[in-house]
TIZARO-699761 format. One line per 4 residues: their letters; for each residue x, y, z of N, C-alpha, C, CB. Coordinates in pm, whole numbers, plus 50000, padded with zeros to 5 digits. Each point is the difference from the previous one (the first is absolute). Glycine has a CB too. Layout:
% TIZARO-699761
a = X Y Z X Y Z X Y Z X Y Z  ... $
END
This chain:
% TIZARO-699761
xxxx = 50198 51603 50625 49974 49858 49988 49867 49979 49929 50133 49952 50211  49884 49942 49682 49868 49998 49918 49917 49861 50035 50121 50145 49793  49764 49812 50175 49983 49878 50010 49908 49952 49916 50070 50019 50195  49945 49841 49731 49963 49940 49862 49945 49855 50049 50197 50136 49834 $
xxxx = 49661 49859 50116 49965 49870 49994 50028 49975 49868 49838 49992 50173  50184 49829 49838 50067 49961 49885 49897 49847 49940 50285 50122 50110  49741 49832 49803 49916 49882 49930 50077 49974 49914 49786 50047 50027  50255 49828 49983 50088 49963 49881 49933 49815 49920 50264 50177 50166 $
xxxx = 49726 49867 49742 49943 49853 49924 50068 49931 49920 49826 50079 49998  50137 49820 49973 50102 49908 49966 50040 49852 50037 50046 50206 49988  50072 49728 49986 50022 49898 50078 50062 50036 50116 50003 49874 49823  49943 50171 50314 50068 50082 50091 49988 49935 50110 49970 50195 49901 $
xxxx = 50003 49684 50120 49986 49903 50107 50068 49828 50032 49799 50165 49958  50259 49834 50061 50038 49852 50022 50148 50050 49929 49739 49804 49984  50318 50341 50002 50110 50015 49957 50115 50085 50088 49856 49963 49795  50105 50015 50331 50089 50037 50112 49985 50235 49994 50228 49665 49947 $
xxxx = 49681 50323 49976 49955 50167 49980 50015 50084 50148 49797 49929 49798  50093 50033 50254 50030 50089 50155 50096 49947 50035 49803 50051 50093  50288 49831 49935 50104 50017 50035 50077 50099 49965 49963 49821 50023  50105 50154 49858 50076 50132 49943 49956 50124 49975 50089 49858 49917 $
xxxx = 49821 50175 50117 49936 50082 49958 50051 50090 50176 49778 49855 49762  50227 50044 50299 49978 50042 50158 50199 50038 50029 49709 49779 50097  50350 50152 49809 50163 50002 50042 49979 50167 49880 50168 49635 50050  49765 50362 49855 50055 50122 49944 49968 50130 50005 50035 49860 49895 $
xxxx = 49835 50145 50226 49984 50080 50078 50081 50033 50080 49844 49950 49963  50215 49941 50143 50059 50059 50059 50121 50056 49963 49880 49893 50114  50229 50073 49775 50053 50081 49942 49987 50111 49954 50035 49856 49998  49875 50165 49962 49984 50137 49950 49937 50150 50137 49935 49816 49725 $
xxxx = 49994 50080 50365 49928 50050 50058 49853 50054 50034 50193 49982 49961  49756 49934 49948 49847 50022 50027 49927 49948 50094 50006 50021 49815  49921 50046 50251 49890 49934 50114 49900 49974 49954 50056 50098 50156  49844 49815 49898 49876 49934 49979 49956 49848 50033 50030 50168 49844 $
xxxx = 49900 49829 50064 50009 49801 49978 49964 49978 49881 49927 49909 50214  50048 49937 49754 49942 49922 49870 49948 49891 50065 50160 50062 49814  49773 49896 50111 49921 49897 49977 49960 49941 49871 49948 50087 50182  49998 49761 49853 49952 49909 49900 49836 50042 49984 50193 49791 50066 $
xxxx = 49753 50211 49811 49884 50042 49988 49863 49847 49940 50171 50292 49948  49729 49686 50082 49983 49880 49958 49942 49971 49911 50024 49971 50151  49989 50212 49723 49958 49996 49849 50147 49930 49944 49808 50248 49980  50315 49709 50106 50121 49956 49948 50091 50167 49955 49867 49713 49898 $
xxxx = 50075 50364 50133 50096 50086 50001 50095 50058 50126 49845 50029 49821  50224 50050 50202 50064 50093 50165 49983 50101 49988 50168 49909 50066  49819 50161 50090 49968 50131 49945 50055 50036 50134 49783 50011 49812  50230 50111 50216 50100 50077 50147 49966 50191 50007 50270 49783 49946 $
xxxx = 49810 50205 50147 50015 50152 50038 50084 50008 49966 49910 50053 50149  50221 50063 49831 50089 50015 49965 50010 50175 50070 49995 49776 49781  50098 50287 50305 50021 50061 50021 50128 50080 49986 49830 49894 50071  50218 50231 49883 50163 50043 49994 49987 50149 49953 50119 49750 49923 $
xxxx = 50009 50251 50012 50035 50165 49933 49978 49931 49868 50207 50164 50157  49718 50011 49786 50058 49946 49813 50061 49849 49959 50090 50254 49989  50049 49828 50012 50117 49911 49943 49987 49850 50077 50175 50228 49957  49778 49718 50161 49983 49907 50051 49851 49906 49944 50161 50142 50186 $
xxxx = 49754 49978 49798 49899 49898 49885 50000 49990 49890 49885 50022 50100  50198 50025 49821 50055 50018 49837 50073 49902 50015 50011 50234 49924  50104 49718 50186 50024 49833 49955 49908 49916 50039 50215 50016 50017  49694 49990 50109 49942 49903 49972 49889 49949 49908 50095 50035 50171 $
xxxx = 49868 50089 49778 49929 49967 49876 50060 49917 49891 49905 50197 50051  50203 49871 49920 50088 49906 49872 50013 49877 50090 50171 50193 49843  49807 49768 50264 50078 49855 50050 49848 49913 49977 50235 50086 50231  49644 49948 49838 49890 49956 49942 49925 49998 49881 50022 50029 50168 $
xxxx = 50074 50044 49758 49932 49984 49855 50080 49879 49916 49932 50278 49993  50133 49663 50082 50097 49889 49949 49992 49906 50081 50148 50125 49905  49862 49865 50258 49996 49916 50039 50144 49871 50039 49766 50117 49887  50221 49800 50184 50114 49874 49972 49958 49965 49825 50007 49859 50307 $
xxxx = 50166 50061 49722 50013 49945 49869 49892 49888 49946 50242 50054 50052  49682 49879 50071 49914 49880 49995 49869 50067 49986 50141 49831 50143  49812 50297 49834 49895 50014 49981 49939 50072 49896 50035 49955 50187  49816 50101 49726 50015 50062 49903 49871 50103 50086 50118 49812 49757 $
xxxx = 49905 50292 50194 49953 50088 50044 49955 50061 49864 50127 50005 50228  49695 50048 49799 49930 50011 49903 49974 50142 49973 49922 49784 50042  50044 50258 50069 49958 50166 50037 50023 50014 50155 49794 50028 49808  50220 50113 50233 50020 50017 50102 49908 50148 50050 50236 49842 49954 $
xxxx = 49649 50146 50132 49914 50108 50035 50067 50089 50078 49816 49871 49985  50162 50259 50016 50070 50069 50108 49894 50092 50049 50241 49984 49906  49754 50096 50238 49876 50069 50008 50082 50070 50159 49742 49814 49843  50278 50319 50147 50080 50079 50113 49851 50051 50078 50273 50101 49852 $
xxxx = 49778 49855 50295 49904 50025 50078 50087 50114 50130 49844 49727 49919  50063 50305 50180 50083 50051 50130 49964 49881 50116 49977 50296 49941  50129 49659 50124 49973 49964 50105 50138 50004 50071 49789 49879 49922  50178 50126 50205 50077 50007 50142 50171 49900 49980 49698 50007 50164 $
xxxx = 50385 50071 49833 50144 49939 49968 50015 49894 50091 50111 50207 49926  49921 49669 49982 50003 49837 50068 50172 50063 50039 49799 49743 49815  50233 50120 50298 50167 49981 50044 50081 49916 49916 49939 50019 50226  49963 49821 49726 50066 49923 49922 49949 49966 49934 50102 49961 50093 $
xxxx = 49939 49904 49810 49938 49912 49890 50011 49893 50044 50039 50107 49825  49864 49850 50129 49935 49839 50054 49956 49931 49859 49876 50082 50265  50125 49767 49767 49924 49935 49925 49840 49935 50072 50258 49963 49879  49612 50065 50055 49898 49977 50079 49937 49870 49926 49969 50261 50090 $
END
């Protein structure tokens, strides 16, 4: 299990982002959370296998259809395996 802080910029707020962001976690299966940031960007934990953060990367590098996404930071850290995902 790996785990990725994330930063994503852009128009990434007022566009239902952590919501979906939070349904396409749980599809796929990633643990962590997200949040609204109050430079107007989100940013989260993201926890999984490989193949479980390889989609969610491609899913945050795009985003909902209502939003534009500019860049997306990534930065793999160690910490203690979360149970779920939340929105904070």
């Amino acid at each position: 299990m790996k785990s990725i802080l994330f930063k994503v910029v852009g128009k990434v707020q007022e566009v239902f982002f952590r919501k979906t962001s939070f349904e396409k976690a749980l599809e796929i299966g990633i643990k962590g959370w997200i949040r609204n940031e109050l430079d107007g960007s989100v940013c989260g934990l993201a926890q999984g296998s490989d193949i479980q953060l390889d989609l969610w990367k491609a899913w945050l590098d795009s985003g909902p259809k209502e939003s534009e996404v500019e860049y997306v930071e990534y930065k793999e850290i160690e910490i203690d395996q979360m149970d779920y995902f939340e929105i904070r």
